[in-house]
C-alpha positions in Angstrom: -34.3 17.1 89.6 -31.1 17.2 90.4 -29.3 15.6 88.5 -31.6 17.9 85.3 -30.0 20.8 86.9 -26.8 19.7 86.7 -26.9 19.3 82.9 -28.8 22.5 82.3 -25.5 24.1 84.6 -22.9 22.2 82.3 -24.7 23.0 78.8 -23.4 26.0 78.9 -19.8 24.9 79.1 -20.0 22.3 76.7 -21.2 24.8 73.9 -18.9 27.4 74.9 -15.7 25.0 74.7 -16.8 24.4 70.9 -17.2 28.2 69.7 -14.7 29.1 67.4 -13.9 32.8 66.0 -12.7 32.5 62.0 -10.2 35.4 60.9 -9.9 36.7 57.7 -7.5 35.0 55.2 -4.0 37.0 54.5 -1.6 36.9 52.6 2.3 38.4 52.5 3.9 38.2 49.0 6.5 40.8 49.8 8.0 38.1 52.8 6.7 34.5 51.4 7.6 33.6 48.4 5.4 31.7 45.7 5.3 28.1 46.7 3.6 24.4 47.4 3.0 25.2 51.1 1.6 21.4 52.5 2.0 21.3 56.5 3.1 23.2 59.4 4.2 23.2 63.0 5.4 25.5 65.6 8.6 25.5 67.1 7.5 27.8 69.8 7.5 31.4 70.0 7.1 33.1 66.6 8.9 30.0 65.1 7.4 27.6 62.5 8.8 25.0 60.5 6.5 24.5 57.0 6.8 21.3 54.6 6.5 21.8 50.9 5.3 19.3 48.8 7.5 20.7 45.6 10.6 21.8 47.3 14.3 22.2 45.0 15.3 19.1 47.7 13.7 16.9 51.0 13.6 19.2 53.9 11.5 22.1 55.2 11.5 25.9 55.6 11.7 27.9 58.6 9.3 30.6 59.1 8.3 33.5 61.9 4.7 34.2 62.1 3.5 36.7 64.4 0.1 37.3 66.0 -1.7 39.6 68.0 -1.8 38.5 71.5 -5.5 40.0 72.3 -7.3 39.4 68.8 -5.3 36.1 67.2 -5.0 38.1 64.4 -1.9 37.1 61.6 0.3 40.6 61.6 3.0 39.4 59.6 4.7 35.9 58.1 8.1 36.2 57.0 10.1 33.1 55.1 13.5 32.3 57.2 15.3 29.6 55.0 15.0 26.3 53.5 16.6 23.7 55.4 17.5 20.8 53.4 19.1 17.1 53.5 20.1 17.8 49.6 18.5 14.7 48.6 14.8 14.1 46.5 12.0 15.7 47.4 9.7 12.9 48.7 6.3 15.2 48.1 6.8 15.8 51.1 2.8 16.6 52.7 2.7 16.6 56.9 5.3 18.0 59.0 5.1 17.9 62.9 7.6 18.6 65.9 8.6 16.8 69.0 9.7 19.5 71.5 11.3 17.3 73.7 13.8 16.2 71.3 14.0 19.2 69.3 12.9 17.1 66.4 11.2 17.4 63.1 8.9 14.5 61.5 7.8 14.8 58.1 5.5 12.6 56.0 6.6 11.9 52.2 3.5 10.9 50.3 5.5 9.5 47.6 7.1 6.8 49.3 5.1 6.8 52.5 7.4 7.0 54.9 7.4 9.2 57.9 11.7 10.7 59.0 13.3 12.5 61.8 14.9 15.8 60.8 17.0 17.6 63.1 16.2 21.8 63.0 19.5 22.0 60.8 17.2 19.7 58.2 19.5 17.1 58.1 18.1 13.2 58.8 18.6 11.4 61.8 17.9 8.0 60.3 14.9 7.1 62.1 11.4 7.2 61.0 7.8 5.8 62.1 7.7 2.1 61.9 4.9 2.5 59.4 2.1 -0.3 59.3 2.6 -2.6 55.9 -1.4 -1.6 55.3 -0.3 1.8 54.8 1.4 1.2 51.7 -1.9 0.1 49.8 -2.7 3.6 49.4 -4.3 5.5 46.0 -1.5 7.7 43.9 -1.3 11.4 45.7 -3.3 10.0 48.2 -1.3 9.0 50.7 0.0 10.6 54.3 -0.9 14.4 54.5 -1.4 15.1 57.6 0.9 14.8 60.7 0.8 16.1 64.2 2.2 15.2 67.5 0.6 15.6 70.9 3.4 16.6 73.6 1.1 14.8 76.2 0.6 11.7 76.0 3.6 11.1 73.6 1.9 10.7 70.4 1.9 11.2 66.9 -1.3 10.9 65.1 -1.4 10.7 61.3 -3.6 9.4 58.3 -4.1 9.2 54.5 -5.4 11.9 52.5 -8.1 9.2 50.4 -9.2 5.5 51.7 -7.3 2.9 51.4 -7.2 0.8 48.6 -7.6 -1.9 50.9 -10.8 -0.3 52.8 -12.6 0.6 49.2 -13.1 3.3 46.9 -12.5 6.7 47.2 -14.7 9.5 46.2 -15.1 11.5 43.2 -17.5 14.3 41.8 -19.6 11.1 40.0 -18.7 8.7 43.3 -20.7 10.6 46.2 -19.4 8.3 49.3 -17.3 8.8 52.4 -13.7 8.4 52.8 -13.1 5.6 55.5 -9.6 6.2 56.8 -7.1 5.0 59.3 -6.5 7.3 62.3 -2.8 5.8 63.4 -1.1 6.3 66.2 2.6 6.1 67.3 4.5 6.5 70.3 7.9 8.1 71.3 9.7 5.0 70.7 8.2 5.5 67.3 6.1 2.1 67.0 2.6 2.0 66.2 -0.3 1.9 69.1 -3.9 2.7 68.2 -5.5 2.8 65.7 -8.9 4.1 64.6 -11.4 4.6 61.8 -12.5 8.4 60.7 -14.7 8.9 58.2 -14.6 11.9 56.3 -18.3 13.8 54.8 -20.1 12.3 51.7 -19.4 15.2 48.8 -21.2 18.3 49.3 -20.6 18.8 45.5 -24.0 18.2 43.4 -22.6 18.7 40.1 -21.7 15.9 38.0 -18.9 17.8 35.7 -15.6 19.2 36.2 -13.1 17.6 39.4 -13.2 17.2 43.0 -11.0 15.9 45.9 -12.4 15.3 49.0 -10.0 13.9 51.8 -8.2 15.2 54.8 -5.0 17.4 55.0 -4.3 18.0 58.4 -4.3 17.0 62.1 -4.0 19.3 64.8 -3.6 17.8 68.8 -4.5 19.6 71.1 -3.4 19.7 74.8 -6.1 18.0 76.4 -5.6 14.5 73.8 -8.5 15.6 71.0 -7.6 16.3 67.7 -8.6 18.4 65.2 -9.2 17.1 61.6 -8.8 19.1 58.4 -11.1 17.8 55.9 -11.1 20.2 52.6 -13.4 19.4 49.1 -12.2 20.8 46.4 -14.3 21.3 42.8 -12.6 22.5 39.8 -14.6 22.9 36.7 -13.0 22.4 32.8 -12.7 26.2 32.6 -11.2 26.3 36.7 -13.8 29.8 36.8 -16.0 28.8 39.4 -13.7 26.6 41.1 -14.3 26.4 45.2 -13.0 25.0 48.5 -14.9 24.0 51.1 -13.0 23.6 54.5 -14.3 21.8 57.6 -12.6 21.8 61.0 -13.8 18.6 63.1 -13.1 17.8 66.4 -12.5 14.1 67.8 -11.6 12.3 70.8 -9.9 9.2 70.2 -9.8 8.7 74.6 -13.4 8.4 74.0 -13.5 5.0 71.9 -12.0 1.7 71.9 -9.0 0.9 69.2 -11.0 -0.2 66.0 -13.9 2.0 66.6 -15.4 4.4 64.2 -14.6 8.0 66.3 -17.9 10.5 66.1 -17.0 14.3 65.4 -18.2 17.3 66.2 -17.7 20.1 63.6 -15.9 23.3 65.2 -16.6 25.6 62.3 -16.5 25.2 58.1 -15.8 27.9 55.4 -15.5 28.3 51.7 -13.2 29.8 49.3 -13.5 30.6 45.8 -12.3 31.4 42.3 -14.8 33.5 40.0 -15.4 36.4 38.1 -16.1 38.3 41.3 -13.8 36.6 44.1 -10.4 35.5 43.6 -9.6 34.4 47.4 -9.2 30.7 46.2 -7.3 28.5 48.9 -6.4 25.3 49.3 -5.8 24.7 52.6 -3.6 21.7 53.4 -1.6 22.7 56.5 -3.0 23.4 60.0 -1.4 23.3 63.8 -2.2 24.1 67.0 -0.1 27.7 67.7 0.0 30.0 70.8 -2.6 30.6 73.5 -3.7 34.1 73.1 -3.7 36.2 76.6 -6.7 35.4 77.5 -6.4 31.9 77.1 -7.7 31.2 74.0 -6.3 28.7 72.1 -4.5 29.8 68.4 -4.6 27.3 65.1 -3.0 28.1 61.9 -3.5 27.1 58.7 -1.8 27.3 55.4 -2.3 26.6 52.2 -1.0 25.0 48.9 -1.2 27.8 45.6 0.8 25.3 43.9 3.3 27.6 43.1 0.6 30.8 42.7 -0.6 28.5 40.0 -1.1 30.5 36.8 -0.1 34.0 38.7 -3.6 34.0 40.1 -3.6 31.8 43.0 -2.1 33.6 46.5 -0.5 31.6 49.3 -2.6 32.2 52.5 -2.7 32.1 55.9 -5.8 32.0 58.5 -6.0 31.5 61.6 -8.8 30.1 64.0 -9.3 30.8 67.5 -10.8 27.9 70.4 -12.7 29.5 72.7 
C-alpha cells in the first residue's frame, strides 16, 4: 500500500516536468534580414550565435534576442554581424557553444566535419574527431544538429537522414523510420557514446508531391536529457498546400547502455503551413536551450530556415517553447 501511494504522490511530478507551453511564431524583418537560418546557441544573456547554411563565407552571425522574463515570450531579435573565417561556406547546419572555452562548434554538412570557431569567427584548427561511419551519409543529409551539454562535458550530434550504412531513408512513397546515430564527444573532443534514435514513420498519407522527414536539432538540457527536433516536411508540385509538422522529443541517453535504441517521450508537436488561407510556413531547423524564465521555467528557441524568404513569400521565424 505503500509503496501505491508513493507512485500516486510522484505522478503528479512526472507529468508536470513534461508540460510544455508553445508561443506563437514571430517574425522581425525590419532587424533580421532574409536568410538560410540552420542552427543556434546562446552565448548567455541576450547573446546568440546562428549558423547559416548559405552564408557569402564559413562562419556564423551574432544575434540579441530578448524575452520576457515572466511569459518567455520573443520581444525582439535583432541581427549583430556576420563573423567569418573568409573561406567556403561548408553548408554549414548545427552550431553549439562551449562556455568554458568561449568556443564555437559548427557542423558542415558538406564535408562532415565538425570546427572550433573562436567568437571573432576565426578557426582554431581543431574539430571533433569524427567517426569514419559518419562519412557514409546520404547527399544533404548529413550533420544538422549540434548541441553541447556544459555538465557532463559533452557534445551530442547526429545526421539529419540514416545512414547509408544503417539502410534507407524515407520518402513520401518509403513510409519507414529513420534509424540514426546519437554520437557523443567529450571535451578532449574524441568520441564516447554512442546510441541509436529512431525518428517517427511519415505522418504523410499522400503518395504525390515531396517530403523530408529527419532531425534538425538537439537541445541538452541541464540535467543530461536532450531534446530532439524531428520536422516532416510535404511539398506538393504546385508548393500550395505545403506543411511542416514539428515534434519536440525528449530522451535520456543516462537511461540506456551504449548501442541501445533510446525510448522518447514527446514534449509537445505543431504544424505549419502554406495555403490559400495561411501563409505561416516554417521550417524549423535550429533549436537550443535559452534562459530560465523567473520562475524557473526553462526557455528553448527555435529558428527556422526560409531559404532566403524563398520566392518573397516565406518569413524567417522564431518560437519559443517553455519547460515547465
Amino acid at each position: 500500500m505503500r509503496k501505491i501511494w508513493m507512485i500516486m504522490l510522484l505522478m503528479p511530478v512526472m507529468l508536470m516536468a513534461q508540460e510544455v507551453t508553445v508561443m506563437k511564431q514571430r517574425k522581425f524583418p525590419k532587424t533580421v534580414s532574409a536568410g538560410n537560418y540552420s542552427g543556434i546557441t546562446w552565448l548567455g544573456g541576450s547573446r546568440y550565435a546562428v549558423a547559416n547554411d548559405k552564408s557569402p563565407t564559413a562562419g556564423f552571425y551574432l544575434m540579441t534576442i530578448d524575452i520576457d522574463s515572466i511569459t518567455g515570450e520573443l520581444l525582439s531579435v535583432r541581427e549583430d554581424t556576420f563573423l567569418t573565417s573568409g573561406l567556403p561556406n561548408r553548408d554549414e547546419e548545427g552550431i553549439c557553444y562551449m562556455p568554458y572555452n568561449q568556443k564555437v562548434f559548427v557542423s558542415g554538412e558538406k564535408d562532415q566535419e565538425i570546427l572550433e570557431y573562436n567568437l571573432q569567427g576565426q578557426l582554431t584548427g581543431r574539430k571533433l574527431n569524427i567517426p569514419e561511419i559518419f562519412k557514409s551519409c546520404y547527399s544533404n543529409g548529413g550533420f544538422e544538429a549540434l548541441t553541447y551539454q556544459a555538465q557532463p562535458h559533452l557534445f551530442w550530434t547526429t545526421t539529419e537522414f540514416t545512414l547509408k550504412t544503417d539502410g534507407e531513408k524515407p520518402t513520401i512513397k518509403r513510409k519507414i523510420k529513420n534509424r540514426l546515430r546519437l554520437q557523443s564527444f567529450g571535451d578532449d573532443l574524441q568520441p564516447k557514446e554512442q546510441y541509436w534514435y529512431e525518428t517517427d514513420s511519415t505522418m504523410i498519407h499522400k503518395e504525390k508531391g515531396r517530403s523530408i522527414l529527419g532531425v534538425s536539432g538537439l537541445a541538452a538540457l541541464e540535467d543530461g536529457r536532450i531534446v530532439v527536433l524531428e520536422r516532416e516536411l510535404y511539398f506538393p508540385k504546385k508548393q500550395i498546400g505545403s506543411f511542416c509538422i514539428v515534434r519536440l522529443y525528449l530522451v535520456d541517453p543516462s537511461q540506456h547502455q551504449p548501442g541501445e535504441v533510446l525510448s522518447k517521450t514527446l514534449l509537445t508537436e505543431f504544424k505549419t503551413k502554406f495555403n490559400l488561407t495561411r501563409r505561416n510556413f516554417a521550417n524549423y531547423e535550429g533549436i537550443c536551450l535559452g534562459p530560465k524564465l523567473s520562475d524557473g521555467r526553462q526557455v528553448l528557441i527555435l529558428i527556422c530556415d526560409s531559404q532566403n524568404q524563398h520566392r518573397g513569400v516565406m518569413r524567417d521565424w522564431f518560437k519559443t517553447v517553455i519547460l515547465h
